[in-house]
PAKEMAR-44389 format. One record per atom (N, C-alpha, C, O, CB): residue number from 1; residue in three letters; atom name; x, y, z. Coordinates in nm, 2 decimals, padded with zeros to 4 digits. Glycine has a CB too. Example, Ala and Ser with C-alpha at 12.3 -4.5 7.8 and 13.67 -1.06 7.14 Angstrom:
// PAKEMAR-44389
(1 "ala" "N" (01.32 -00.57 00.78)) (1 "ala" "CA" (01.23 -00.45 00.78)) (1 "ala" "C" (01.32 -00.33 00.78)) (1 "ala" "O" (01.42 -00.33 00.85)) (1 "ala" "CB" (01.13 -00.45 00.90)) (2 "ser" "N" (01.28 -00.22 00.71)) (2 "ser" "CA" (01.37 -00.11 00.71)) (2 "ser" "C" (01.29 00.00 00.79)) (2 "ser" "O" (01.34 00.11 00.80)) (2 "ser" "CB" (01.41 -00.06 00.57)) 
This chain:
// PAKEMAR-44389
(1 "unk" "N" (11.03 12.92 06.83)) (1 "unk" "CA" (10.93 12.82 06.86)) (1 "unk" "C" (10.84 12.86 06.97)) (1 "unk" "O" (10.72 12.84 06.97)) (1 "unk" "CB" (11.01 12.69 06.90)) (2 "unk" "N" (10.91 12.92 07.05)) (2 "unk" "CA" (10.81 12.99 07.20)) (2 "unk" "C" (10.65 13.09 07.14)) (2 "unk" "O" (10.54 13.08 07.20)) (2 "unk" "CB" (10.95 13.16 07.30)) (3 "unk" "N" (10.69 13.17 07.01)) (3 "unk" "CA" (10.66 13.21 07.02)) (3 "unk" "C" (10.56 13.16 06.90)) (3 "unk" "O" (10.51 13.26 06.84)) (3 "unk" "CB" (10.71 13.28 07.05)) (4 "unk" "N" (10.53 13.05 06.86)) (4 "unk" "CA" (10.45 13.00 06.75)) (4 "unk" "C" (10.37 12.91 06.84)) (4 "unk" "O" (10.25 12.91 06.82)) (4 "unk" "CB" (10.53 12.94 06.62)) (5 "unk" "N" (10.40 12.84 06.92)) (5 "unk" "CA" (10.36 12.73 07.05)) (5 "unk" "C" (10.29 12.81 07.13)) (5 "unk" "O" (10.18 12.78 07.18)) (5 "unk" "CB" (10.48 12.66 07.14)) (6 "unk" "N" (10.35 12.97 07.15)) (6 "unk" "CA" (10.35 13.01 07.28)) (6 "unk" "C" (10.35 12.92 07.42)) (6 "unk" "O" (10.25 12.90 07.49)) (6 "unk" "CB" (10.23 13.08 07.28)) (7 "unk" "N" (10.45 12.87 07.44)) (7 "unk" "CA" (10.49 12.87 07.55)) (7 "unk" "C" (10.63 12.78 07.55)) (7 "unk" "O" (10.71 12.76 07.45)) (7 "unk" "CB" (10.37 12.83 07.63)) (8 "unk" "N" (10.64 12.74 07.66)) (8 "unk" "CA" (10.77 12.70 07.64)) (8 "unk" "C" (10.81 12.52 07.71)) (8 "unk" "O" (10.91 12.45 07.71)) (8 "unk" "CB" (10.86 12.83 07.73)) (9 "unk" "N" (10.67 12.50 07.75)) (9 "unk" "CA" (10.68 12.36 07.78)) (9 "unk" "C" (10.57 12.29 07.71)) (9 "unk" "O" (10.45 12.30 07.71)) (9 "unk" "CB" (10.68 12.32 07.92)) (10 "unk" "N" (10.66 12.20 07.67)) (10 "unk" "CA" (10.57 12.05 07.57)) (10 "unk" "C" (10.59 11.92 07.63)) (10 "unk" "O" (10.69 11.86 07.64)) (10 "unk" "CB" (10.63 12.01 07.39)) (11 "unk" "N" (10.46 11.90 07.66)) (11 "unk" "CA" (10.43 11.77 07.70)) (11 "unk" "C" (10.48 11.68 07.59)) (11 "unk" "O" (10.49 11.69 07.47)) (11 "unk" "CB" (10.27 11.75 07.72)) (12 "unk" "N" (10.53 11.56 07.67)) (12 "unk" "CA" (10.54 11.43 07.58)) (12 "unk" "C" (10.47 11.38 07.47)) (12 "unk" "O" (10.51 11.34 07.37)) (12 "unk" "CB" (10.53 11.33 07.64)) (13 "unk" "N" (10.33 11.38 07.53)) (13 "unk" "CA" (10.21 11.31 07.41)) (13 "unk" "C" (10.17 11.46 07.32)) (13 "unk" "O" (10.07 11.45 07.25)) (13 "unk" "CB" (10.02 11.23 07.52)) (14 "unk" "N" (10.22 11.55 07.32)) (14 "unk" "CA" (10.20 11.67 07.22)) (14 "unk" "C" (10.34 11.66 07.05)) (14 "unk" "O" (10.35 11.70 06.93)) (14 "unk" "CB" (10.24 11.85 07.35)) (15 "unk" "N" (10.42 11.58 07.14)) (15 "unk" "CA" (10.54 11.55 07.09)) (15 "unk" "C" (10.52 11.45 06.96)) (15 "unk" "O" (10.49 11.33 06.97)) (15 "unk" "CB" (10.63 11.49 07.20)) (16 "unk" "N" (10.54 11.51 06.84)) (16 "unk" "CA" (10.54 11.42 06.70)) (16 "unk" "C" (10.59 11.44 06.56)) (16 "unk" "O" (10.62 11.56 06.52)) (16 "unk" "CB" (10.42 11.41 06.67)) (17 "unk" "N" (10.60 11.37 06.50)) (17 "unk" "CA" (10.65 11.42 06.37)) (17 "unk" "C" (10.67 11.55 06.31)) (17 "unk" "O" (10.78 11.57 06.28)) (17 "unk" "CB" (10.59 11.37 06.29)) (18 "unk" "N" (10.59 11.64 06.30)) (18 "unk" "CA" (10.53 11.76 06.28)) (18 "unk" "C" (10.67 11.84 06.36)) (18 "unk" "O" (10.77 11.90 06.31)) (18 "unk" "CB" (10.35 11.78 06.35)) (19 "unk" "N" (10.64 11.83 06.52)) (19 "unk" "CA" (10.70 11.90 06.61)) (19 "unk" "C" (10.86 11.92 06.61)) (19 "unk" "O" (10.93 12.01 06.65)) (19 "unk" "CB" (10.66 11.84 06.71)) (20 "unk" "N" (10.89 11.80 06.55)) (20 "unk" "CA" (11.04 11.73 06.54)) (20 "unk" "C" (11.14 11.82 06.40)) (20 "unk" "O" (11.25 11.87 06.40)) (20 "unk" "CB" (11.00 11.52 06.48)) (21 "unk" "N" (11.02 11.82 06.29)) (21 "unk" "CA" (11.08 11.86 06.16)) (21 "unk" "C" (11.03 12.04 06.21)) (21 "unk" "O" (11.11 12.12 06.17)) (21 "unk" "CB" (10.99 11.78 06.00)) (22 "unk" "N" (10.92 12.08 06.29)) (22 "unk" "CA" (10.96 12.20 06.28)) (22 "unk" "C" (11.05 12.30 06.35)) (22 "unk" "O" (11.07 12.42 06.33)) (22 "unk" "CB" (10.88 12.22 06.28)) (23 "unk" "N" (11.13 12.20 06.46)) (23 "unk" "CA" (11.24 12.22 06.56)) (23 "unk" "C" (11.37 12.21 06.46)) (23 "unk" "O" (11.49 12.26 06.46)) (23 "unk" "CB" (11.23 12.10 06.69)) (24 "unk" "N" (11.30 12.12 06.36)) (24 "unk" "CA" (11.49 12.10 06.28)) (24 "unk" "C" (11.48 12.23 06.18)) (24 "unk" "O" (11.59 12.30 06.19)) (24 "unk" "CB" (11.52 11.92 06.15)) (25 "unk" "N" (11.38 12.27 06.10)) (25 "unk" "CA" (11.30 12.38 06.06)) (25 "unk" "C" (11.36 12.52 06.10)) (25 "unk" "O" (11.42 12.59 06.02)) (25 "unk" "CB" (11.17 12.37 06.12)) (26 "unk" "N" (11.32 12.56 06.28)) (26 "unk" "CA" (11.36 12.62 06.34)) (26 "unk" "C" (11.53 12.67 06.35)) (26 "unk" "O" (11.57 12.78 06.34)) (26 "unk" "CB" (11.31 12.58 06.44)) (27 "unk" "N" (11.61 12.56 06.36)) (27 "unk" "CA" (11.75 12.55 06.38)) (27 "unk" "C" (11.83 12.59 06.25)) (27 "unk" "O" (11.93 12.66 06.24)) (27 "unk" "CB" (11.79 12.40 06.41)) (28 "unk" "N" (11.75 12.54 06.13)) (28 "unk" "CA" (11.80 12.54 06.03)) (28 "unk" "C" (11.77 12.69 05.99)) (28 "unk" "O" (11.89 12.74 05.99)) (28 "unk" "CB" (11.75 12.43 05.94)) (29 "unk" "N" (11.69 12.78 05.97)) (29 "unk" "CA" (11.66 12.92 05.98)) (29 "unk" "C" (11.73 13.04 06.09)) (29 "unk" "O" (11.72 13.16 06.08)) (29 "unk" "CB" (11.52 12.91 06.00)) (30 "unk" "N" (11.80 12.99 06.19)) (30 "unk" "CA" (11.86 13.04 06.30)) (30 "unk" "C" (11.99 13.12 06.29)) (30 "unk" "O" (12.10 13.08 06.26)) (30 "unk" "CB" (11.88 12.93 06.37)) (31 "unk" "N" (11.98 13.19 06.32)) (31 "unk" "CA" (12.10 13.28 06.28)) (31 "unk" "C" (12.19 13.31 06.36)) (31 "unk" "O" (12.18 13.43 06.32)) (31 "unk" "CB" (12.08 13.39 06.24)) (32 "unk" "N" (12.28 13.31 06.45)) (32 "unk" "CA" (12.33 13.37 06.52)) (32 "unk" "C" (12.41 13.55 06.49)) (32 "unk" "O" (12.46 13.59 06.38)) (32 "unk" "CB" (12.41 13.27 06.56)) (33 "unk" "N" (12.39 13.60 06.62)) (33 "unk" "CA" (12.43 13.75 06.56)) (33 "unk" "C" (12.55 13.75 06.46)) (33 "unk" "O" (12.55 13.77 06.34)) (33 "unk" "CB" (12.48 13.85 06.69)) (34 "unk" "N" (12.65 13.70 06.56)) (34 "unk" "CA" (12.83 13.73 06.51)) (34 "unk" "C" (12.86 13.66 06.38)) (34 "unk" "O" (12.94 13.70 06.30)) (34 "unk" "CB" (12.96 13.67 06.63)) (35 "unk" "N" (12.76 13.51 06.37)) (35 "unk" "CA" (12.81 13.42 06.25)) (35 "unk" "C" (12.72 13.46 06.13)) (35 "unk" "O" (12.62 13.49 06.20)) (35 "unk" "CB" (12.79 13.25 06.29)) (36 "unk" "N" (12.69 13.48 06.03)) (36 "unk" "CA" (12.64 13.52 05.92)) (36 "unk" "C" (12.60 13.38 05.84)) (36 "unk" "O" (12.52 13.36 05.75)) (36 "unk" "CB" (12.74 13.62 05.85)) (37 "unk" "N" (12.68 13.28 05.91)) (37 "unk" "CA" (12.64 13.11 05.80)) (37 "unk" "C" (12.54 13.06 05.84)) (37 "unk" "O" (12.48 13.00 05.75)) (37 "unk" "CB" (12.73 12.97 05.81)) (38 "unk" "N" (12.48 13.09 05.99)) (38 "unk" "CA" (12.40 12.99 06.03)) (38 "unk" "C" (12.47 12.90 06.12)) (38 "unk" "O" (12.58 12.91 06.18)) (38 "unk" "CB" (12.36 12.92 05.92)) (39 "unk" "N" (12.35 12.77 06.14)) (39 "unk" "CA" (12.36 12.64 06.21)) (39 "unk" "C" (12.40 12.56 06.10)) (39 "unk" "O" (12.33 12.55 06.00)) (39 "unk" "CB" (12.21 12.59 06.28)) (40 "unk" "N" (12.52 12.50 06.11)) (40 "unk" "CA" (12.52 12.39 05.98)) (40 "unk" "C" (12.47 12.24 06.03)) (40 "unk" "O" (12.46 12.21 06.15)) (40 "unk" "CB" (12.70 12.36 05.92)) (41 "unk" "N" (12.43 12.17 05.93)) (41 "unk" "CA" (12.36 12.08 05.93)) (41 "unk" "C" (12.40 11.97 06.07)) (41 "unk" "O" (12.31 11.94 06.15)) (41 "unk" "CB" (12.37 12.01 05.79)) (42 "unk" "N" (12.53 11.93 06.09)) (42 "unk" "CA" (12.59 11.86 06.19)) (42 "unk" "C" (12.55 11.88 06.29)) (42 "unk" "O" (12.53 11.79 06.37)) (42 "unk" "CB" (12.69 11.86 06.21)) (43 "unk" "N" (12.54 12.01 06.32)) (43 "unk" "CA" (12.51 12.07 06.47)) (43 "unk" "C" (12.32 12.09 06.47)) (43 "unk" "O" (12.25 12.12 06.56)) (43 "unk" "CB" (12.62 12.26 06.48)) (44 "unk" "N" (12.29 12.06 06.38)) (44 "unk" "CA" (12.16 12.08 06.39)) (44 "unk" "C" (12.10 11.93 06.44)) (44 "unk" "O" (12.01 11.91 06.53)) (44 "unk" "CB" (12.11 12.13 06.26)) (45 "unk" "N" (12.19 11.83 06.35)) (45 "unk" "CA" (12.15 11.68 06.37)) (45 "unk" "C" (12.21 11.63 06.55)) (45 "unk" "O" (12.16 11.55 06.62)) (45 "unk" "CB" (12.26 11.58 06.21)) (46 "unk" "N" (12.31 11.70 06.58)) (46 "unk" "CA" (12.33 11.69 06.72)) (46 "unk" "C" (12.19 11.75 06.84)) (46 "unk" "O" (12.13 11.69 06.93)) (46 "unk" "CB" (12.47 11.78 06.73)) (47 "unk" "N" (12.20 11.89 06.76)) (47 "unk" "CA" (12.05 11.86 06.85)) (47 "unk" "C" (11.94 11.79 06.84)) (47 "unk" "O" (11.86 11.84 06.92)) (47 "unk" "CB" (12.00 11.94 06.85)) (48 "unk" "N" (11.90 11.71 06.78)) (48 "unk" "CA" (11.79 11.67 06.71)) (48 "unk" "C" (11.85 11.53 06.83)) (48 "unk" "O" (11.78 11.49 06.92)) (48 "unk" "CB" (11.79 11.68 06.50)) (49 "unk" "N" (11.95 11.48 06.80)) (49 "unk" "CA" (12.00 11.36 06.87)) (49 "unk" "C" (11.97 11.36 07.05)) (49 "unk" "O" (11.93 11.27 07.12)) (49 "unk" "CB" (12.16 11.36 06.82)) (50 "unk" "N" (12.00 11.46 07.08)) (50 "unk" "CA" (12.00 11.55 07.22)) (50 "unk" "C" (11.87 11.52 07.25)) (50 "unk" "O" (11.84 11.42 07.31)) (50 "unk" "CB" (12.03 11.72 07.22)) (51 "unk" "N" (11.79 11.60 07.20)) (51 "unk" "CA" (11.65 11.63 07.19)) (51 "unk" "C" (11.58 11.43 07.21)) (51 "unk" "O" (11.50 11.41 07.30)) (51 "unk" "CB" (11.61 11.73 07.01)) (52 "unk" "N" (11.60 11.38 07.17)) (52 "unk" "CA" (11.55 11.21 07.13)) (52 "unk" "C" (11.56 11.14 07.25)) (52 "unk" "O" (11.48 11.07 07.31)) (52 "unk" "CB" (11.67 11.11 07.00)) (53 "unk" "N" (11.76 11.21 07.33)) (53 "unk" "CA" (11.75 11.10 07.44)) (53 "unk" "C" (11.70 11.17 07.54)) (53 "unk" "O" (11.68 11.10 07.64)) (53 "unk" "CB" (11.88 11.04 07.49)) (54 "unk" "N" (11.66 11.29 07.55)) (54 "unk" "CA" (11.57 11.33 07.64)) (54 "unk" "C" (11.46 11.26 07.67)) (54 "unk" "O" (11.41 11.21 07.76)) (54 "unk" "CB" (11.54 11.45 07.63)) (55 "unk" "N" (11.41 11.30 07.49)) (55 "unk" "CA" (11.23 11.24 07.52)) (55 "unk" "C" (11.21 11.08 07.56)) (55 "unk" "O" (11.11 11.03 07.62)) (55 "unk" "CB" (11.12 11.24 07.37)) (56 "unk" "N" (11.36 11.00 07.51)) (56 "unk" "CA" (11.34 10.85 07.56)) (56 "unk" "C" (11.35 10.83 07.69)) (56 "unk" "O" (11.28 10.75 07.76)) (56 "unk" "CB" (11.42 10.76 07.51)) (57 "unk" "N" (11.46 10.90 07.73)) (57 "unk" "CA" (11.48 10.91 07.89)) (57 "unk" "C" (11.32 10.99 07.97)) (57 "unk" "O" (11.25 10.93 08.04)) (57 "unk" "CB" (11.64 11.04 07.92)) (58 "unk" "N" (11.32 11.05 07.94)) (58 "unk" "CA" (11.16 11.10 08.03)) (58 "unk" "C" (11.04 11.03 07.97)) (58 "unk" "O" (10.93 11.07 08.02)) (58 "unk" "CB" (11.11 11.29 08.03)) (59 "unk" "N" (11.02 10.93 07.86)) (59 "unk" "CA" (10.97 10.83 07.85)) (59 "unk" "C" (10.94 10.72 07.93)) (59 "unk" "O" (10.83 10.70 07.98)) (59 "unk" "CB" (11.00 10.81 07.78)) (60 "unk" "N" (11.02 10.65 07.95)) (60 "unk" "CA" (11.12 10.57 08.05)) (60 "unk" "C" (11.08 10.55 08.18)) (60 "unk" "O" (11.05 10.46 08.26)) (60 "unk" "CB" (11.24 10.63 08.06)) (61 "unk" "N" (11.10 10.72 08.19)) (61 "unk" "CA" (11.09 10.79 08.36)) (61 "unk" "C" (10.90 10.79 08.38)) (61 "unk" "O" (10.84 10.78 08.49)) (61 "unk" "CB" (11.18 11.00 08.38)) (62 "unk" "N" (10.86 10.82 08.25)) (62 "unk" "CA" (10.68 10.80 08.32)) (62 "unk" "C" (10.63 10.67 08.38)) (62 "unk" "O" (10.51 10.66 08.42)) (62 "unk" "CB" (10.56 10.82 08.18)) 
C-alpha cells in the first residue's frame, strides 16, 4: 500500500470505500515468507475490524 499511496499516512477525510476494499485487496494478496496459504479470510476481516475502531475512535477524537 506504501508504495502505491506513497506514503504512509492517511488522513481521515482521504479515507473511503475505494481505500477500505483496497486494504482488504492488499491483505488478501499478502503472502507471508514461511506460510505459502496466505492471509485467510478471518484474519483479514479482523483487520478490517481493527482498522474501523481506529478510524471511529480518531473520529470522535477530532
Amino acid at each position: 500500500m506504501t508504495k502505491e499511496k506513497k506514503t504512509t499516512i492517511i488522513f481521515l477525510k482521504k479515507l473511503n470505500h475505494k481505500y477500505i476494499y483496497d486494504f482488504k485487496s492488499y491483505l488478501a494478496n499478502y503472502w507471508l515468507k514461511d506460510d505459502p496459504r496466505g492471509i485467510s479470510q478471518n484474519t483479514i476481516m479482523k483487520h478490517i475490524k481493527r482498522l474501523s475502531k481506529i478510524v471511529t475512535l480518531a473520529y470522535h477524537m477530532e
